[in-house]
N, C-alpha and C positions, 0 to 999 in steps of 0.2 A: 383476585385478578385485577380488579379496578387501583388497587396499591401498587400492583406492577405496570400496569398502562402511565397511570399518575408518573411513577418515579422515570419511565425509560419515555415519557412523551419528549424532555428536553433533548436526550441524546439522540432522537429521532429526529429530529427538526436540524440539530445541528450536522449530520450526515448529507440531510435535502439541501441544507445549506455549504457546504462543503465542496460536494458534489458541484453543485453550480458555479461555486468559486473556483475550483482548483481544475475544471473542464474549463473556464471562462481563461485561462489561462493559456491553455492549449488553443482557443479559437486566436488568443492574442498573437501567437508565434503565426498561426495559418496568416493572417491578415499582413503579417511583416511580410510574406513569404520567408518565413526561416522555418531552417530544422526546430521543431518541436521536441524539446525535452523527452514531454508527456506524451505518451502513445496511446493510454485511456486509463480511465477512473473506475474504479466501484467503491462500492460503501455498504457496510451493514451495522445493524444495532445485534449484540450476541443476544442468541436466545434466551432466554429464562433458565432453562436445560442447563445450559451451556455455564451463567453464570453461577448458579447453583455449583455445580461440580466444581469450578473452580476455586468460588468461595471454599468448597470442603479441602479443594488439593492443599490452597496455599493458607489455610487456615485465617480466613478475613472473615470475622462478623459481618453480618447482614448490614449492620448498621451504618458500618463502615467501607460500605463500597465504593462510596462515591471519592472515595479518598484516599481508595488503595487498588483499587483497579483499574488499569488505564486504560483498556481496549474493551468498554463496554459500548462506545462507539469506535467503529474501525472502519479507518480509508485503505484503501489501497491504489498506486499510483505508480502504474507498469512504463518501462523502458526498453528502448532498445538496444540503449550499449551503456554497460557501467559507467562508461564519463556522463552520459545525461542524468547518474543517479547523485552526482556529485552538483550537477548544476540545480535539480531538483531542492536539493538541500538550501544551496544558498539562495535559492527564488524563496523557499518559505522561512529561510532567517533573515529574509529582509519585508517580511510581510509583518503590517501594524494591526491588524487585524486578529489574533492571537497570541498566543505568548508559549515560545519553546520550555518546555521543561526538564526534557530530559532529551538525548540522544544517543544511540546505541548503534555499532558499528559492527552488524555482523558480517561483511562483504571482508574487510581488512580481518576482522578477526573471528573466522567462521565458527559457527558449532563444532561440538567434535563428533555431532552427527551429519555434517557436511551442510547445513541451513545457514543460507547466505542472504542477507536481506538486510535493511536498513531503514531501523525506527524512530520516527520522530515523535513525541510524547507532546500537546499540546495542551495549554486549557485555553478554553475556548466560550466565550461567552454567546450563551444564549438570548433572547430578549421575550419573558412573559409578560402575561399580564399580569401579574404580579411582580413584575420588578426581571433584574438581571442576577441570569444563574450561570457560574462559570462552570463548565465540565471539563472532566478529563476525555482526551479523543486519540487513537493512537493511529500513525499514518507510516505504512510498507510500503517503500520503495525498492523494486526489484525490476529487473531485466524479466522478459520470457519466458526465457531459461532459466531463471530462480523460480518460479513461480511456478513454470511447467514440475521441476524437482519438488517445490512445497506442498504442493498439492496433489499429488500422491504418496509426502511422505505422512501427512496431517490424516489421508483416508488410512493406510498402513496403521498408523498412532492410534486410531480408535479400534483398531481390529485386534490388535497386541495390546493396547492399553499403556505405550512405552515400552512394554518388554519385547522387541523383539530379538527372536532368532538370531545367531550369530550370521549365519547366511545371510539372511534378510539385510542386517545392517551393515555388514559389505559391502553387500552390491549398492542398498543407497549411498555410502561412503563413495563408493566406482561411481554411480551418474552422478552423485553431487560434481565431482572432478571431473566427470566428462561435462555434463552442462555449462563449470567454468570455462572451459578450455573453450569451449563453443561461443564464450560471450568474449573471451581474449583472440581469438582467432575475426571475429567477425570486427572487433573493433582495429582491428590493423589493418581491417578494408570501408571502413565508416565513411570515411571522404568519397570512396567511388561507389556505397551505398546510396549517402545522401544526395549526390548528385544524378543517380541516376532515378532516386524517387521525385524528384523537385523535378526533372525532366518530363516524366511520367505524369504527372500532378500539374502540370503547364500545358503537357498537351489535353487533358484533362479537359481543363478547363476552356482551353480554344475549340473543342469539339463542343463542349455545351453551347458556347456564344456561336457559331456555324448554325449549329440545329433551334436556337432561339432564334 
């Protein structure tokens, strides 16, 4: 256990670190008063569990994780209308602080289990006491509605193990397509959205300064 703590403390630290960054981000838009991209963050380091199985799925030696597995730190960085998942993108290709390594486009080019979502591959340097450790850290950007559909099809995927039911994989086929249709319908009303949040979020704010 104390080899697994040692090896997953950098990727722990750069998630806490991340986290603060790419939230620090979001307070930057509040402060402009603009539309925020980011709608909110989380982060997790995979379990032990978690990478084990996958070392076995994808055949990676142990030894070799740190060099073949990208999402043993993982961000996730929700939206609310697919053009903020594009603006997202180019907020973190223009960030010095890390270095892109990969990018993968499944919005444009979906699974053909209907998983829409859009991944940035970074490394990302840690700072120990021991010197500087670069990791790999992987960051999902999705809409609500990617997300609401992922994560029931990820609960599904452990229940089936991948093999699901023809049924079963229909119907997530049917709400992957209804969920988009919901982020393209909403987005062809995003200008009388966002003005009507920014409206909301003004009076907001003249009611706190009344009651101070």
């Amino acid at each position: 256990m104390k080899h697994w703590d040692q090896f997953l403390a950098p990727y722990k630290q750069a998630i806490n670190e991340l986290k603060v960054k790419l939230k620090g981000m979001r307070g930057q838009f509040e402060l402009d008063s603009s539309h925020s991209p980011i709608e909110f963050v989380t982060g997790r380091v995979k379990p032990i569990a978690s990478i084990l199985d996958k070392a076995n799925q994808k055949g990676i030696p142990l030894d070799k994780l740190e060099e073949e597995m990208q999402d043993i730190a993982g961000m996730r960085i929700m939206c609310q209308f697919v053009e903020d998942i594009h603006r997202v993108v180019e907020l973190l290709r223009n960030r010095n602080d890390f270095e892109i390594v990969e990018e993968r486009d499944y919005i444009s080019h979906e699974k053909t289990s209907g998983y829409r979502s859009y991944h940035v591959v970074i490394r990302y340097p840690v700072q120990t006491i021991h010197g500087e450790k670069k990791i790999l850290a992987e960051i999902q950007i999705r809409t609500l509605a990617m997300n609401f559909w992922a994560t029931i099809e990820h609960s599904l995927n452990y229940k089936y193990k991948g093999a699901f039911p023809a049924d079963i994989r229909m119907r997530l086929q049917r709400a992957a397509e209804a969920a988009f249709r919901l982020d393209k319908e909403m987005s062809l009303i995003r200008g009388e959205i966002k003005e009507a949040q920014a409206f909301f979020s003004r009076k907001k704010e003249l009611t706190q300064e009344e009651n101070n």
